[in-house]
C-alpha positions in Angstrom: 19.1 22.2 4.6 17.0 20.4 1.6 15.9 17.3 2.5 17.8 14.5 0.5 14.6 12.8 -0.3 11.7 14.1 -1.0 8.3 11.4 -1.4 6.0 12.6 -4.3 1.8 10.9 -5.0 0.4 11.1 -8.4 -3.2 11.0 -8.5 -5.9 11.8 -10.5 -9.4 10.0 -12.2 -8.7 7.1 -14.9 -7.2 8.1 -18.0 -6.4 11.9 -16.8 -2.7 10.7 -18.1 -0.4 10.3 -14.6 1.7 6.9 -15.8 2.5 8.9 -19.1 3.6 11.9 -16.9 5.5 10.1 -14.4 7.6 8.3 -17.2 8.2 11.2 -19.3 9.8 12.8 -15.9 11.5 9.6 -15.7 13.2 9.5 -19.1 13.8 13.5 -19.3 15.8 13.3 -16.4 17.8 10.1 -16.9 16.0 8.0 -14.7 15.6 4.9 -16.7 17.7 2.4 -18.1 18.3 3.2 -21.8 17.3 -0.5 -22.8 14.0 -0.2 -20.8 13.4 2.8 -22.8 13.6 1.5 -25.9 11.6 -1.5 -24.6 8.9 0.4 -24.8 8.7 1.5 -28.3 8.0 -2.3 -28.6 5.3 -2.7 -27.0 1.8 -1.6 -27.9 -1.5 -1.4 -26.1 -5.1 -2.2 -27.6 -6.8 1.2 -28.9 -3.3 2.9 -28.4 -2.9 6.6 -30.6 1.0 6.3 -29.9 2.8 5.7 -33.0 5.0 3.0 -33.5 8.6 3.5 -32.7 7.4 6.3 -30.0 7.7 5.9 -26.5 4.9 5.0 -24.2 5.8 6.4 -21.0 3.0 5.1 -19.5 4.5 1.4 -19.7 7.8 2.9 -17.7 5.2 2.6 -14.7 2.6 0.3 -15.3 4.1 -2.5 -13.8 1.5 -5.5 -13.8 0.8 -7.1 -16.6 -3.0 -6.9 -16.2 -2.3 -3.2 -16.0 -0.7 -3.1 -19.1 -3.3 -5.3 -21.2 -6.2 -2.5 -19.5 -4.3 0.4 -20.2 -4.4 1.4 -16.4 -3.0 1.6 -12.9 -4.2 -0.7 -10.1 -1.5 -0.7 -7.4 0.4 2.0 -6.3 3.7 1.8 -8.6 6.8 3.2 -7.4 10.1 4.6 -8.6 13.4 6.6 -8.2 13.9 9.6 -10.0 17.2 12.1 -10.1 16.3 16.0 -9.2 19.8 16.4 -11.0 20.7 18.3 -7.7 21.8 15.1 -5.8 18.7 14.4 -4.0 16.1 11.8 -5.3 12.6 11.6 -5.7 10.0 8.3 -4.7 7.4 8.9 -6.6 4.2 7.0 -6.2 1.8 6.4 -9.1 -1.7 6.0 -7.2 -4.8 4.1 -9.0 -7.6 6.3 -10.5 -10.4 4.3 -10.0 -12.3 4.8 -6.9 -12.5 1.3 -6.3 -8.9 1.8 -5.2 -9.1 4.7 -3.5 -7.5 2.5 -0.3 -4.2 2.4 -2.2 -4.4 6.2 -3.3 -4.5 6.5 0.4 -1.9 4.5 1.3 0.6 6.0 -0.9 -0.6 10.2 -0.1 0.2 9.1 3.8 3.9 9.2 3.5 4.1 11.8 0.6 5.8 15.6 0.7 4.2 16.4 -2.8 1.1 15.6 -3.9 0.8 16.5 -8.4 -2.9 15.8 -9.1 -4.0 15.7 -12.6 -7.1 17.6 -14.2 -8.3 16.2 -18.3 -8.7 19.1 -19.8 -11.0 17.6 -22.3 -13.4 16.2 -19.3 -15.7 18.3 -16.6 -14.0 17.8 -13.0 -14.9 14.9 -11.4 -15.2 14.0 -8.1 -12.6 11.5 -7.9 -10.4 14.9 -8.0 -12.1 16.2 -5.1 -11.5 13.3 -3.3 -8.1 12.7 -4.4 -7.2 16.4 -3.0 -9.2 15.7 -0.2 -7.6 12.6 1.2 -4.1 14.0 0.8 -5.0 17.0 2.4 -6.1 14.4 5.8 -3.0 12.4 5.2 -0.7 15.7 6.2 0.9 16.4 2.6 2.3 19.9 2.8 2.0 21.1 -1.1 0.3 20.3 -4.4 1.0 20.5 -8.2 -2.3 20.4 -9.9 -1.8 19.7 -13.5 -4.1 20.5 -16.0 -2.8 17.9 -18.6 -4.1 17.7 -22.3 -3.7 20.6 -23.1 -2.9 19.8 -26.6 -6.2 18.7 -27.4 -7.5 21.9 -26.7 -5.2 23.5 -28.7 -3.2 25.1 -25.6 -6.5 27.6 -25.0 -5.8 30.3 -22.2 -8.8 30.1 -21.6 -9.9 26.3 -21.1 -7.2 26.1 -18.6 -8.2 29.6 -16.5 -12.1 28.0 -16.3 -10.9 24.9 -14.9 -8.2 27.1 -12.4 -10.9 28.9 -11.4 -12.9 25.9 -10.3 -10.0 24.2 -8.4 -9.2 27.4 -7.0 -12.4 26.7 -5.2 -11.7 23.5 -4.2 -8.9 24.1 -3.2 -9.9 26.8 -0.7 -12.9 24.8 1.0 -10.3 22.1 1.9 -8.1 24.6 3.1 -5.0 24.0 0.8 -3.0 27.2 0.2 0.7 25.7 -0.9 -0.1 25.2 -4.4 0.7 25.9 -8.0 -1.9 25.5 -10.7 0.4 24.4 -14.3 -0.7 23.7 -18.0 0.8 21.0 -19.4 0.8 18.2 -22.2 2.4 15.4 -20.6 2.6 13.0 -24.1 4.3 16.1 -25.6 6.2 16.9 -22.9 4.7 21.1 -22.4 5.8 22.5 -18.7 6.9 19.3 -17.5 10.5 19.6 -17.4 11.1 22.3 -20.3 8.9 25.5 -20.7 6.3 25.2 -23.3 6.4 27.9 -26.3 2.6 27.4 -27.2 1.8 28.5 -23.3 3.7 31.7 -23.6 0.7 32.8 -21.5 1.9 31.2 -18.6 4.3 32.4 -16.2 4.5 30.1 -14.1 7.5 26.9 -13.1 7.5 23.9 -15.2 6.1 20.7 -12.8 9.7 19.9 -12.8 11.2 23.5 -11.3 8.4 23.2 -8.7 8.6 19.9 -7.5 12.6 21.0 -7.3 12.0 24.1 -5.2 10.6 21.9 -2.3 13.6 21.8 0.3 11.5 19.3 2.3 8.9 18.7 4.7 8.9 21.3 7.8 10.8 20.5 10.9 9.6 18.5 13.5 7.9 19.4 16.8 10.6 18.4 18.9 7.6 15.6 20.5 10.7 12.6 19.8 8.2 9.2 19.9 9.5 5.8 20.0 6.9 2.7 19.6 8.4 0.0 20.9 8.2 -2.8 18.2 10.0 -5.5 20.0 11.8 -6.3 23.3 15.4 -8.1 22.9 16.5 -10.2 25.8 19.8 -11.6 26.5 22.4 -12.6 29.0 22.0 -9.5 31.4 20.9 -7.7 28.3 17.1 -6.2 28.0 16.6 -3.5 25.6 13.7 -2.0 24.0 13.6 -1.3 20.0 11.9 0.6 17.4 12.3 3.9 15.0 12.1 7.2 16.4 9.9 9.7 15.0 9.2 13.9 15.8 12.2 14.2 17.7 15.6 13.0 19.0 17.0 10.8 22.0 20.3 10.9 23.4 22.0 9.0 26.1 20.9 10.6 29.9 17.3 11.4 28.9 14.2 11.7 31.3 11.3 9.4 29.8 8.5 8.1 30.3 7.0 4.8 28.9 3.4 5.1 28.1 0.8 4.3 28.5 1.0 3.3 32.0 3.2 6.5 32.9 6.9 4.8 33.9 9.1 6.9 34.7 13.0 6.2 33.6 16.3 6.7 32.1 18.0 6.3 28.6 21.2 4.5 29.9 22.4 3.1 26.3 21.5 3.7 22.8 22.4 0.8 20.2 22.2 1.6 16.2 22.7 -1.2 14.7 25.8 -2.6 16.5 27.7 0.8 18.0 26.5 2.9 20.8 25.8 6.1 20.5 25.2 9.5 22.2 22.2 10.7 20.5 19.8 9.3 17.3 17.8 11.5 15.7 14.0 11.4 14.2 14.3 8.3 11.3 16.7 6.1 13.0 16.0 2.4 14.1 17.5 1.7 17.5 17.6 -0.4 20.8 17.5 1.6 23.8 18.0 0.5 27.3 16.5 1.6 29.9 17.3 2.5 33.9 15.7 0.7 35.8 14.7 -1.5 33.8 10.9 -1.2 33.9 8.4 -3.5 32.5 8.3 -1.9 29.2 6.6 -4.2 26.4 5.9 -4.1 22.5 2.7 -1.5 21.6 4.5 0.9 24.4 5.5 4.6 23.7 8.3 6.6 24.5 8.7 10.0 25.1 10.5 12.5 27.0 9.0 13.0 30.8 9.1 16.9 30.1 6.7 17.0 27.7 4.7 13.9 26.9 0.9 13.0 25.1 -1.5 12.1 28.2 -2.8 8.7 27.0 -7.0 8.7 26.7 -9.3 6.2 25.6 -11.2 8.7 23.5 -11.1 10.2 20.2 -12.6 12.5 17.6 -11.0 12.0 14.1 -11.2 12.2 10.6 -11.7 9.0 8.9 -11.0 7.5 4.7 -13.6 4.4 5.1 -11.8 1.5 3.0 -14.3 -1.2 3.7 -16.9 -2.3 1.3 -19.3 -2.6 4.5 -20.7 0.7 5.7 -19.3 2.0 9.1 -22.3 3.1 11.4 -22.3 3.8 14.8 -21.5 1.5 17.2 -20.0 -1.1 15.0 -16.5 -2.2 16.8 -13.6 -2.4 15.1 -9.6 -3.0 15.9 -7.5 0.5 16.3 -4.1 -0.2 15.0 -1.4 2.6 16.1 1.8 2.2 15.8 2.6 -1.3 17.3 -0.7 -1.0 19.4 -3.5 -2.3 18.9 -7.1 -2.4 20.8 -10.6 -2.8 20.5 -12.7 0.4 19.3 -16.3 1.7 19.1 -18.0 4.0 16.9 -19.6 6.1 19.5 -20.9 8.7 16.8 -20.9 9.2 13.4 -20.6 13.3 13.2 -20.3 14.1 9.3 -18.6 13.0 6.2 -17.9 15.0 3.2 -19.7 15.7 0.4 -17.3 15.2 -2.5 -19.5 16.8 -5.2 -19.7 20.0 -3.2 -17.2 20.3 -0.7 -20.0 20.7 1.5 -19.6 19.2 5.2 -23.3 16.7 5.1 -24.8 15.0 8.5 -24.7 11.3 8.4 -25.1 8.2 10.3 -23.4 6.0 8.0 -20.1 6.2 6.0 -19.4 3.8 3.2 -16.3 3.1 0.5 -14.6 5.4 -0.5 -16.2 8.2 1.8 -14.5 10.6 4.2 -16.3 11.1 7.8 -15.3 12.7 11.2 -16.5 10.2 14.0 -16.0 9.5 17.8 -14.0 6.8 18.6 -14.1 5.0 22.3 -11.2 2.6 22.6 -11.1 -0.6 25.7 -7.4 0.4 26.7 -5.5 4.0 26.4 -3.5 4.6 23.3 -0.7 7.0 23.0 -2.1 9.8 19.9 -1.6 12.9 19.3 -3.3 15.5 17.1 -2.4 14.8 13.2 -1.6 18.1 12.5 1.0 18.1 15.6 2.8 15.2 14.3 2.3 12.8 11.0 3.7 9.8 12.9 2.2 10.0 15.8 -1.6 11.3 15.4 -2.8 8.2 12.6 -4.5 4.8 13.0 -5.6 2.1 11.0 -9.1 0.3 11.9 -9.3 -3.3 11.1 -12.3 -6.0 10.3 -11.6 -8.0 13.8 -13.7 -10.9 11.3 -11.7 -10.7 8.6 -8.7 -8.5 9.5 -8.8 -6.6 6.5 -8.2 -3.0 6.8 -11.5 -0.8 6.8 -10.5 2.7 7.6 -7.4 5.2 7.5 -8.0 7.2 10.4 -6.4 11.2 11.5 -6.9 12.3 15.1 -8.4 15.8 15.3 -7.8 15.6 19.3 -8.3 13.2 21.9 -11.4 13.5 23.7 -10.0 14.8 26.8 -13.2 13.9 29.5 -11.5 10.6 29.7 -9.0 11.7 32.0 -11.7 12.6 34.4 -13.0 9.7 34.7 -11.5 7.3 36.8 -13.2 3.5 37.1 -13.6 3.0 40.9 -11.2 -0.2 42.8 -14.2 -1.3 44.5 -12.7 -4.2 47.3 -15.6 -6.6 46.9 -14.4 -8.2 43.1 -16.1 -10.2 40.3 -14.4 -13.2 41.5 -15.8 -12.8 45.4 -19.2 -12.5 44.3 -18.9 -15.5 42.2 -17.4 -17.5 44.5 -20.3 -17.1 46.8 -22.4 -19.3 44.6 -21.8 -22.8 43.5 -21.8 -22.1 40.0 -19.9 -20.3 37.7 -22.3 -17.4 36.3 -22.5 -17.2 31.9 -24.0 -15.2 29.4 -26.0 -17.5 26.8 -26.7 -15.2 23.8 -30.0 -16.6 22.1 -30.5 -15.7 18.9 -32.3 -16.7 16.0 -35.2 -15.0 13.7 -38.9 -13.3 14.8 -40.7 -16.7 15.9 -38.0 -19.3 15.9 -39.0 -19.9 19.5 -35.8 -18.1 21.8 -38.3 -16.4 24.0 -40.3 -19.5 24.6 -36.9 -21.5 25.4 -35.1 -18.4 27.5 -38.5 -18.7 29.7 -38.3 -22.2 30.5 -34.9 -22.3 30.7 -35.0 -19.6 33.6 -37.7 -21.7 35.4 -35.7 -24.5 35.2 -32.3 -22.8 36.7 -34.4 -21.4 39.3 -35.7 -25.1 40.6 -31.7 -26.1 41.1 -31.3 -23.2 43.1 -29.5 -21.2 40.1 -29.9 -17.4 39.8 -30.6 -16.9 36.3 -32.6 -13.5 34.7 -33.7 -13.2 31.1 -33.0 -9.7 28.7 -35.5 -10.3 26.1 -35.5 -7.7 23.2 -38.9 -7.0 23.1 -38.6 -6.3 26.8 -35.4 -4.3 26.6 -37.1 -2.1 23.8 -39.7 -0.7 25.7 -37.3 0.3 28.4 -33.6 1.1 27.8 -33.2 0.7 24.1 -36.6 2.2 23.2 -35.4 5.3 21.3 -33.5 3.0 19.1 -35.3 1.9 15.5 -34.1 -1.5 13.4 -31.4 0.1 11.1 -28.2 -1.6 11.0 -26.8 1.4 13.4 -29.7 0.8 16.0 -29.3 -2.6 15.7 -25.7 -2.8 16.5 -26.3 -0.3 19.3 -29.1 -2.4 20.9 -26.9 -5.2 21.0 -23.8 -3.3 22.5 -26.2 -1.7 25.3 -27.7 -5.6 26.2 -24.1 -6.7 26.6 -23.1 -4.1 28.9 -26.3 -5.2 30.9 -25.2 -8.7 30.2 -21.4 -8.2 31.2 -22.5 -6.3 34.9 -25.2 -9.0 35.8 -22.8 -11.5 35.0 -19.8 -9.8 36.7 -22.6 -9.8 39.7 -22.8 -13.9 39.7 -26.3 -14.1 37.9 -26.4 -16.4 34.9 -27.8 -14.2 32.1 -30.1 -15.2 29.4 -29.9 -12.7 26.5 -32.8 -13.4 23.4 -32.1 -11.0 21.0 -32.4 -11.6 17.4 -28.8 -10.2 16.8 -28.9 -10.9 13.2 -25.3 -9.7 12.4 -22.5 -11.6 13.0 -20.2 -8.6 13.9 -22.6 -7.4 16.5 -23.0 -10.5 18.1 -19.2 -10.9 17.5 -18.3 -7.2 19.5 -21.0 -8.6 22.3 -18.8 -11.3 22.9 -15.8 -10.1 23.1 -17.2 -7.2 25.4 -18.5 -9.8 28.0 -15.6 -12.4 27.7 -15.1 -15.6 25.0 -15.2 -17.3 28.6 -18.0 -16.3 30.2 -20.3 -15.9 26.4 -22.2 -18.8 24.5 -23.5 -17.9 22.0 -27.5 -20.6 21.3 -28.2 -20.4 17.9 -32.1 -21.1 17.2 -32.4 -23.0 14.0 -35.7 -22.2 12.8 -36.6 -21.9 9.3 -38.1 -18.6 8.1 -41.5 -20.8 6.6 -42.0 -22.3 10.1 -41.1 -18.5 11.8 -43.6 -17.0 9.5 -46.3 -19.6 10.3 -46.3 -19.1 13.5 -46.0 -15.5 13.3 -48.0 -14.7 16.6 -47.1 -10.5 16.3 -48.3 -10.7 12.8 -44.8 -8.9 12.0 -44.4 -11.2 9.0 -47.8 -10.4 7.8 -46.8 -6.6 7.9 -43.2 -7.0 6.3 -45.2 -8.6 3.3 -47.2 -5.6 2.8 -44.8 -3.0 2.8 -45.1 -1.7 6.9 -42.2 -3.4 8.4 -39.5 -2.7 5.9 -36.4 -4.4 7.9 -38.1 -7.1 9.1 -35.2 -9.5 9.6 -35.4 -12.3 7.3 -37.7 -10.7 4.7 -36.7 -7.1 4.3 -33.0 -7.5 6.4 -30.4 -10.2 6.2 -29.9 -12.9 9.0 -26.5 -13.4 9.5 -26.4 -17.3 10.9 -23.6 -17.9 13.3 -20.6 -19.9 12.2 -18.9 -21.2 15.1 -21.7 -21.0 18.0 -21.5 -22.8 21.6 -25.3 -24.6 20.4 -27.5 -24.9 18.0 -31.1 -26.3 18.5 -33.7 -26.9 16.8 -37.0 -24.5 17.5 -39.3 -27.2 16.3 -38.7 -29.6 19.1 -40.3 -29.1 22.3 -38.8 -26.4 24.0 -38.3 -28.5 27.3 -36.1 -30.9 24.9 -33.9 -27.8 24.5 -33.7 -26.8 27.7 -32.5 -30.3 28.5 -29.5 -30.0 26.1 -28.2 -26.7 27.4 -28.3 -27.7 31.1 -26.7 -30.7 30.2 -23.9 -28.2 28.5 -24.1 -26.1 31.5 -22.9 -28.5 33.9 -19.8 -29.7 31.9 
């Protein structure tokens, strides 16, 4: 049975015409207010060719303001339209620029349809590359690429079979076969609802009779998923809620609530206030549970005979959003569903290039790119493989600083080694350990630039512990470098790999009851950041040495300084790499003072 709603993206490079198209299919199928209509023959855009009294179509979608005044799109615009069969069609008019490719994104991950424009009067870009590329990740099942401007050509056969040929090719290296390739002129109106006399040439369906032929996206796996979203409590009432996807649930089902493997019992499904027997993929509904197990929000559920082992591990496809690079090792939050957890890049495998189409090695993916990395997550996460289910196999990553969505991830599968490893219940705990000293055990974090003096404090700082009887060891980075981190360079991926490895040392020595002094440049503030919430905001304090780079470089006993300045060291930080100060650190001191001053002001912290 057709599927009473189907979701459609428009996408395309600036200018390539998609708002005009879009409102054209609007007014042609009587989609639009009459009065908004004619609203638009009022209005008139700078450098416009449309003649007054016309309609701009465009402006039927354009809906900001700023948009109009620019004569383009910069948030996703959405609207109704009538398939005149009584189903309905969202359409979503993405941005062209690629400075918003994160809202192109957004609006291709719930899509059936994806129509991408081609300018026939402009080479191919690689905007359109991307554009098929990213809805091809996002799981949309088939494309109507529209070779629009036409007109301008003068409706040539053959313009339009050069540029078919070359998106033939695209098309075939990202392995999209559920396509149709249509000439069009969407200001005129050619092949997009009415079949154009000046393409007699082409044999093809109008955009309108193809987006029409879609009976909807294919069935579902039968892998029903519910993420529990909340947990309602009352009087001798507990239930679980949240919107079922892949499958259905009925009243009497075997499930189990992951990720910590409970088994149970469906005894009552609520939709909205009835109860009901069985609710199928789509609906939003309370379910209650027997027994009633300790089942929370960021949860799964899904039928015991056939559910998605949790892991910790993942290789996936990834649309980076962030205007900082993602190299490995920098940590992230992995939002899935209504869980969330901490996540590493473990390995950055490749990223596409969009020029070619060609798969390119990488360590480093930045806006707007699309990379396949490894992804190592602190707790286990319920995901399955995009391509076996939509709503189940995609993530979000998130700045943990600013909170800003970075990435768009697809799984490709779950790393599956994670179920063989199994982290051992030792008897003799963290806590017994600690308790066998009289002090409670830290991590202070120096950090500070080449020369501001943390070595010189760490080392009389550890003396100092030592004569009250304190075990204390220093990790100094020089030190560290010739051992465990010495195939690692200075780049911001080594850098934020050296830091992760010291804080594992950190975290185990300090787990162990021995105070641990860490003096480590760190110059990034997300590194240092990821360190602490590895070891534990309570156990980490993080000692800020205030030195300025003119007293650093003075002093400049490696002659490191000297070399930046003639072209040897080029990521020296502070000369040829940014130092990221800290904001909201346990300490700051000054590296001018006597380092024995300095030492007295962090004991005096350490026994508060």
């Amino acid at each position: 049975m057709p599927s009473a709603i189907i979701r459609l993206i428009t996408c395309g490079s600036v200018d390539d015409g998609k708002s005009t198209l879009i409102g054209r299919l609007l007014v042609e199928t009587d989609s639009v207010p009459h009065d908004t209509v004619e609203s638009t023959k009022r209005i008139r855009r700078s450098g416009s060719i449309i003649s007054a009294g016309e309609i701009d179509f465009s402006l039927l979608t354009d809906g900001l303001e700023a948009e109009r005044e620019q004569g383009i799109t910069i948030d996703v615009a959405y609207r109704s339209m009538s398939l005149l069969d009584g189903r309905r069609l969202i359409i979503a008019d993405a941005p062209g620029h690629e400075q918003y490719t994160r809202n192109m994104a957004v609006g291709a991950s719930r899509a059936d349809v994806a129509v991408v424009l081609v300018d026939a009067t402009r080479d191919l870009k690689a905007q359109t590359r991307r554009h098929l590329a990213i809805c091809q990740l996002m799981g949309v099942e088939r494309y109507a690429v529209v070779i629009n401007k036409l007109d301008a050509v003068d409706y040539s056969r053959e313009v339009f079979e050069k540029y078919k040929a070359k998106l033939e090719e695209i098309l075939a290296q990202l392995n999209i076969s559920n396509f149709q390739i249509i000439p069009i002129s969407a200001i005129n109106g050619d092949n997009v609802t009415i079949s154009s006399p000046t393409t007699t040439w082409y044999e093809g369906p109008t955009l309108f009779e193809y987006i029409r032929s879609w009976e909807g996206p294919s069935e579902h796996s039968g892998l029903a998923q519910l993420n529990i979203q909340m947990v309602l409590r009352a009087h001798n009432f507990r239930g679980v809620a949240g919107t079922i996807v892949g499958g259905k649930f009925a009243v009497g089902d075997e499930i189990t609530v992951l990720p910590r493997k409970f088994p149970a019992k469906i005894a009552r499904i609520i939709s909205g206030e009835d109860d009901v027997e069985q609710a199928p993929t789509g609906s939003a509904v309370t379910l209650l549970l027997e027994p009633d197990i300790d089942a929370s929000r960021g949860d799964v559920i899904q039928h015991a005979a056939n559910f998605t082992h949790p892991s910790k591990l993942f290789r996936a496809n990834v649309v980076w959003l962030g205007e900082t690079e993602m190299i490995k090792s920098s940590a992230y939050l992995l939002i899935a569903g209504s869980a969330s957890t901490p996540a590493i890049v473990t390995k950055i495998k490749s990223k596409l290039d969009l020029h070619t189409g060609a798969t390119i090695s990488s360590d480093r993916i930045t806006m707007n790119e699309i990379g396949i990395i490894d992804l190592a997550l602190d707790e286990e996460v319920v995901l399955t493989s995009f391509q076996d289910g939509r709503d189940t196999g995609n993530f979000i990553l998130v700045d943990r600083t600013t909170f800003e969505t970075v990435g768009a991830g697809m799984v490709i599968y779950p790393i599956r080694r994670s179920e063989n490893i199994t982290e051992y219940d030792f008897g003799f705990k963290s806590a017994d350990r600690i308790s066998k000293r009289d002090h409670n055990p830290s991590v202070l974090w120096f950090t500070g630039l080449s020369g501001s003096g943390k070595s010189t404090i760490a080392n009389e700082l550890e003396t100092s512990l030592s004569l009250l009887g304190i075990t204390a060891v220093v990790l100094d980075g020089d030190s560290l470098r010739h051992g465990l981190n010495k195939d690692l360079g200075f780049s911001r991926s080594d850098r934020a790999e050296n830091v992760r490895r010291t804080a594992e040392v950190a975290k185990l020595l300090c787990n162990s009851g021995i105070t641990v002094i860490v003096s480590l440049i760190s110059p990034f503030r997300n590194d240092r950041d990821s360190a602490r919430e590895l070891i534990g905001g309570e156990m980490f304090n993080e000692i800020w040495v205030n030195t300025s780079l003119e007293v650093c470089m003075s002093r400049d006993s490696k002659h490191l300084y000297a070399k930046a300045g003639k072209g040897e060291i080029p990521n020296m930080t502070g000369v040829g790499q940014e130092y990221e100060a800290p904001l909201n650190a346990e300490l700051v001191l000054d590296g001018t003072i006597p380092p024995i001053q300095n030492v007295e002001r962090i004991l005096e912290i350490l026994k508060k």
